[in-house]
C-alpha positions as CSV (number, residue, x, y, z in Angstrom):
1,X,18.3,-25.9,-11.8
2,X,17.8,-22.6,-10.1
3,X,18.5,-19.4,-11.3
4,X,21.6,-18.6,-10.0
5,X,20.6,-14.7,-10.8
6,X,17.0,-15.2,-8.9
7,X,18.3,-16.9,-6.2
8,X,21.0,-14.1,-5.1
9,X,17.5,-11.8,-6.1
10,X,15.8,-13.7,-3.1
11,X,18.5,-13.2,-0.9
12,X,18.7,-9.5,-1.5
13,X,15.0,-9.0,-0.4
14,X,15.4,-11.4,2.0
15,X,17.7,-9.2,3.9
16,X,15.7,-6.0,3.7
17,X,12.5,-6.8,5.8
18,X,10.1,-3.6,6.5
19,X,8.4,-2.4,9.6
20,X,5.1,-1.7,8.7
21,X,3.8,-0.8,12.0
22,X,2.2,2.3,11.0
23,X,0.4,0.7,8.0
24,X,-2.8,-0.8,8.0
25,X,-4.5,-4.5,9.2
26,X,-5.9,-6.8,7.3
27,X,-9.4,-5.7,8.1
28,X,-8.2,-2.5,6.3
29,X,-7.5,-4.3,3.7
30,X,-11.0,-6.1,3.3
31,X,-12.3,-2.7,3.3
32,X,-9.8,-1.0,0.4
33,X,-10.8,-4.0,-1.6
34,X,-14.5,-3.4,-1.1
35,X,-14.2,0.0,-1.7
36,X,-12.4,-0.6,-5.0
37,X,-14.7,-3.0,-6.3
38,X,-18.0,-1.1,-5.0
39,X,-19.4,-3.7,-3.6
40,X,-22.2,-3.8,-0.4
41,X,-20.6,-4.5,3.0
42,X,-23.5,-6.6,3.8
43,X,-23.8,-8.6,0.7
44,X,-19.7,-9.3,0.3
45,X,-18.7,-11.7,-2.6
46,X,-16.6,-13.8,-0.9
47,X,-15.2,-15.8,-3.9
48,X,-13.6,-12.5,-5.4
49,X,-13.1,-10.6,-2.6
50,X,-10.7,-13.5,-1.3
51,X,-8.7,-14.0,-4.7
52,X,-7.7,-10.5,-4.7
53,X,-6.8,-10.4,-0.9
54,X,-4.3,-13.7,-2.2
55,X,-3.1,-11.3,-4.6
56,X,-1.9,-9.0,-1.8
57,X,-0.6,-11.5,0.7
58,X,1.3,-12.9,-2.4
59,X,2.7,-9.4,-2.9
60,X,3.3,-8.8,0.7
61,X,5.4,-12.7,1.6
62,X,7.5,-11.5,-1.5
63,X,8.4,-8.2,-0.4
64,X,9.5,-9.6,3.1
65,X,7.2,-7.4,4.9
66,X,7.2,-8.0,8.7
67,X,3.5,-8.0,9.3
68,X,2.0,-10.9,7.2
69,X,1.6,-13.3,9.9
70,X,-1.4,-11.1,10.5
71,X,-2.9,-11.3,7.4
72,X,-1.9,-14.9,7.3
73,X,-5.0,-15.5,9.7
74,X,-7.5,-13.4,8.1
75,X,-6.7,-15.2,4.5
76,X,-7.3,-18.8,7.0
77,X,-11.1,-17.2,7.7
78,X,-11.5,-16.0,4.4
79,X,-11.0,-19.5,2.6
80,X,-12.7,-20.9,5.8
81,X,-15.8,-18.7,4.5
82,X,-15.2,-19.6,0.6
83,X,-15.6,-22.9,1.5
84,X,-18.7,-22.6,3.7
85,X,-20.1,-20.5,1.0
86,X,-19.9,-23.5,-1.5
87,X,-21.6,-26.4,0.4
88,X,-25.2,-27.5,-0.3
89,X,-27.5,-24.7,0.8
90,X,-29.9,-26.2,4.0
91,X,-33.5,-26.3,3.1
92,X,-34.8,-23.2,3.0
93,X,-37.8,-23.9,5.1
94,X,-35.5,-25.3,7.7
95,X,-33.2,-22.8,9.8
96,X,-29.6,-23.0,9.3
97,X,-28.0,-23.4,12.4
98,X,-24.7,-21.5,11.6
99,X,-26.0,-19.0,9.6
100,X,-24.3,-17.0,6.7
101,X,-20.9,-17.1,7.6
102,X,-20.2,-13.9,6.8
103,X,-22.1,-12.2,9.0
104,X,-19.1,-12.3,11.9
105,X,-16.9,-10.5,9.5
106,X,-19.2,-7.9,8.3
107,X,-19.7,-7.0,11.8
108,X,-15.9,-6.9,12.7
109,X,-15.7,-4.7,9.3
110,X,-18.6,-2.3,10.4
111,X,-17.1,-1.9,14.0
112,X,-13.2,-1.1,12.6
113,X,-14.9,1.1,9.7
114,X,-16.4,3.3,12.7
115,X,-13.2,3.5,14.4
116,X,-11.3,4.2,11.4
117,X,-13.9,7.1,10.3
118,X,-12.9,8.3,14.3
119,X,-9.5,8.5,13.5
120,X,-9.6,9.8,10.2
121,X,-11.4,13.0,11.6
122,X,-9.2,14.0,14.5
123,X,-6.4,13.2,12.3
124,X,-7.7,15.6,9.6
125,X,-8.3,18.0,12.6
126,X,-4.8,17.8,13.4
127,X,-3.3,18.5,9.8
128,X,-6.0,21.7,10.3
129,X,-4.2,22.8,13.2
130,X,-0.8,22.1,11.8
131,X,1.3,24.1,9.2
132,X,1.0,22.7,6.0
133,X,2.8,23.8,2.7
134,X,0.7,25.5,-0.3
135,X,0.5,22.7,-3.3
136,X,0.7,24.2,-6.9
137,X,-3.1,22.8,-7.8
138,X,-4.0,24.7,-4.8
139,X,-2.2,28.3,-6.1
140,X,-3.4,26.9,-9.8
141,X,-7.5,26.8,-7.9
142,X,-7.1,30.4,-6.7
143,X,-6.2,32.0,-10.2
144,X,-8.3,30.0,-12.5
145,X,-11.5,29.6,-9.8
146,X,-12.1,26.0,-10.6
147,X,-11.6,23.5,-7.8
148,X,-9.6,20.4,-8.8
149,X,-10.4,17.0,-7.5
150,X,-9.0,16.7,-3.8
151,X,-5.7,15.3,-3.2
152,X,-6.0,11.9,-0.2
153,X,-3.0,10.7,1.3
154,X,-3.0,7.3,0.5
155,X,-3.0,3.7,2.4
156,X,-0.5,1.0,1.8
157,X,-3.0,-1.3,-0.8
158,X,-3.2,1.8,-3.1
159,X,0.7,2.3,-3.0
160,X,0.5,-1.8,-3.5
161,X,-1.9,-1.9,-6.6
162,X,0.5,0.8,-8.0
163,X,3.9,-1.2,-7.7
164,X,1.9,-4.2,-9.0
165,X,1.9,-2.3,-12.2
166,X,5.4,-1.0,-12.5
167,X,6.4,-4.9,-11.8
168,X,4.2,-5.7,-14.6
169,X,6.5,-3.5,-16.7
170,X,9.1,-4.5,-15.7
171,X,8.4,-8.4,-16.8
172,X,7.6,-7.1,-19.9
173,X,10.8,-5.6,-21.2
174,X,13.1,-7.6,-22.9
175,X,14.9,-10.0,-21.1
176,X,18.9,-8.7,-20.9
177,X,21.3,-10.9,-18.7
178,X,22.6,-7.9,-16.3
179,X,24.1,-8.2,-12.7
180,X,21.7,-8.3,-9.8
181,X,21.4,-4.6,-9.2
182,X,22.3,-4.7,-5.5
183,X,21.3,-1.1,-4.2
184,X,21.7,-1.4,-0.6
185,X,17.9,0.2,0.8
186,X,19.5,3.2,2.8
187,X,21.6,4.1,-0.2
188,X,18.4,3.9,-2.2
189,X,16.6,6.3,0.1
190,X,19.5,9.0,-0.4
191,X,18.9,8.7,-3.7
192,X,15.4,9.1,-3.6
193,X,15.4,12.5,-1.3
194,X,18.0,13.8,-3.4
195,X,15.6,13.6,-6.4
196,X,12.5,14.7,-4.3
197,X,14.5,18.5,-3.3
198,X,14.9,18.8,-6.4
199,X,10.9,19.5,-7.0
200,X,7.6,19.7,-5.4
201,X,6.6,16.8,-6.0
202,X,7.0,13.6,-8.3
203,X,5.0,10.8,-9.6
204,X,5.2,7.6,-8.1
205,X,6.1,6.2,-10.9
206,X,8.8,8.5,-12.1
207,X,10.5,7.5,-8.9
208,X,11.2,3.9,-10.6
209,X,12.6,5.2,-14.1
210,X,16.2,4.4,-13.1
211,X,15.8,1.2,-12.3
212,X,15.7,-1.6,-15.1
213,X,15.2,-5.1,-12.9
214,X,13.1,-6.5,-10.4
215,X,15.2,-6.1,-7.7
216,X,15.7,-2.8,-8.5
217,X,12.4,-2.2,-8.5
218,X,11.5,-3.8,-5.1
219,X,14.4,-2.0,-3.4
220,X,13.0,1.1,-4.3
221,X,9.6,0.0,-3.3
222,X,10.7,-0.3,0.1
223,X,12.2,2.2,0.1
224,X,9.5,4.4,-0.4
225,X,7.5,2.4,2.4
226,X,11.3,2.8,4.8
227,X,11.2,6.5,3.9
228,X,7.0,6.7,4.8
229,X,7.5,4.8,8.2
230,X,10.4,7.3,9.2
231,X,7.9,10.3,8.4
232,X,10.3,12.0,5.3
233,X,7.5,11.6,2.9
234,X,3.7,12.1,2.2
235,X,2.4,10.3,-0.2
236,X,-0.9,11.6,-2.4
237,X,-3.4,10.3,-4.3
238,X,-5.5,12.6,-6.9
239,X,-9.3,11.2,-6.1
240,X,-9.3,7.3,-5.3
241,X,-7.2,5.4,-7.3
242,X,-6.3,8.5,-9.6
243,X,-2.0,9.2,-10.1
244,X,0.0,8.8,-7.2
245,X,2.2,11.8,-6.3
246,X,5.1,11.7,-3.8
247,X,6.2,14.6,-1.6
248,X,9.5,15.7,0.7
249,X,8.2,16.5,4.4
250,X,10.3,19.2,6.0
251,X,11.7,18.0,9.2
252,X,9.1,16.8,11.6
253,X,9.6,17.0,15.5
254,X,10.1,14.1,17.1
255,X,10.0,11.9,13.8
256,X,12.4,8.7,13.7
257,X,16.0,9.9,12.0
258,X,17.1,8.2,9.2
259,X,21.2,8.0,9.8
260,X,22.1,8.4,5.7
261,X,20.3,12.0,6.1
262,X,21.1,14.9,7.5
263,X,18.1,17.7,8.2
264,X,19.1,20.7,7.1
């Protein structure tokens, strides 16, 4: 018999799905996942690279969001090449027909990695020419003289890898029978900005200490990702995969409004 608990979890998350428009595609995520495991783009390893993209998707179906039908279809030609991968190799001495089955992603990975280097720079030209608040490591460089490692902003799978691990906590804490806590997501992003103006900045996963279940902790994961799409957060990573830090934007022009907020 089903949790009765669970069950009213599922239908919490259920009825909070995210627009992830602004987030990355699944060939975004190929490359995050290449990147992490420092691996050649030309000589991918299909097996693992394939397993961990599951991982994701898994992650992704349960937090509802509105853009996995996309990486549905890559995950199809992933297995597709898994499987391709694992038959009989042809005779070397005889040509295979089909050739490495990889070699159609790889190019589709090389072509979106030169459009996302594109991108990258005029958007880096843009935060040049915008006004941009001074960071404490920043004030911190200028009186000591040593440079710290760079802050990035960071992509959705690095924000993902990092609520993998809070939810891997969370599982391990003591099981206590307590009521679903049912924190409705715009109530949760109040909560959140009220904690954010009242520092700098605060590690992402500070944001999750007052929360004690799972659905807690998914609410206030999409949350974060709510608060990121409507532009009323930066999010930064010290050097890749180093501590995530979470920042309040000042009001940006033209940004969507979230209606439990007022500007000031």
């Amino acid at each position: 018999m089903a949790d009765p608990q669970q069950l009213e979890f599922e239908s919490i998350v259920n009825d909070l799905p995210v627009r992830v428009a602004a987030f990355e595609g699944p060939l975004d995520l190929l490359l995050h996942l290449i990147k992490k495991n420092e691996v050649n783009i030309y000589d991918i390893p299909i097996a693992l690279i394939t397993q961990q993209y599951l991982d994701y998707l898994e992650l992704m179906t349960e937090l509802n969001l509105d853009t996995v039908g996309d990486f549905l279809v890559m995950a199809a030609t992933l297995i597709h090449i898994k499987s391709r991968t694992l038959l009989p190799r042809p005779d070397p001495a005889q040509e295979d027909p089909e050739g490495d089955p990889r070699e159609a992603l790889i190019r589709r990975l090389l072509e979106h990695q030169k459009f996302k280097a594109a991108a990258e720079l005029l958007h880096e030209k843009e935060i040049q020419r915008s006004a941009q608040w001074q960071r404490p490591d920043e004030v911190i460089n200028r009186v000591v003289g040593e440079a710290p490692e760079p802050e990035v902003e960071v992509d959705l799978f690095s924000l993902m890898a990092a609520f993998r691990q809070v939810l891997e906590r969370v599982k391990q804490r003591p099981t206590v029978m307590l009521p679903p806590e049912q924190i409705p997501i715009e109530t949760r992003i109040e909560q959140l900005l009220a904690r954010l103006s009242t520092t700098e900045a605060c590690g992402f996963e500070d944001l999750f200490e007052d929360v004690q279940t799972k659905p807690g902790v998914v609410v206030t994961f999409l949350a974060l990702l709510e608060m990121i799409r409507l532009k009323l957060i930066r999010v930064f990573q010290q050097g890749n995969f180093g501590p995530i830090r979470i920042y309040k934007r000042e009001h940006v022009d033209g940004a969507p409004t979230f209606q439990g907020m007022t500007h000031e």
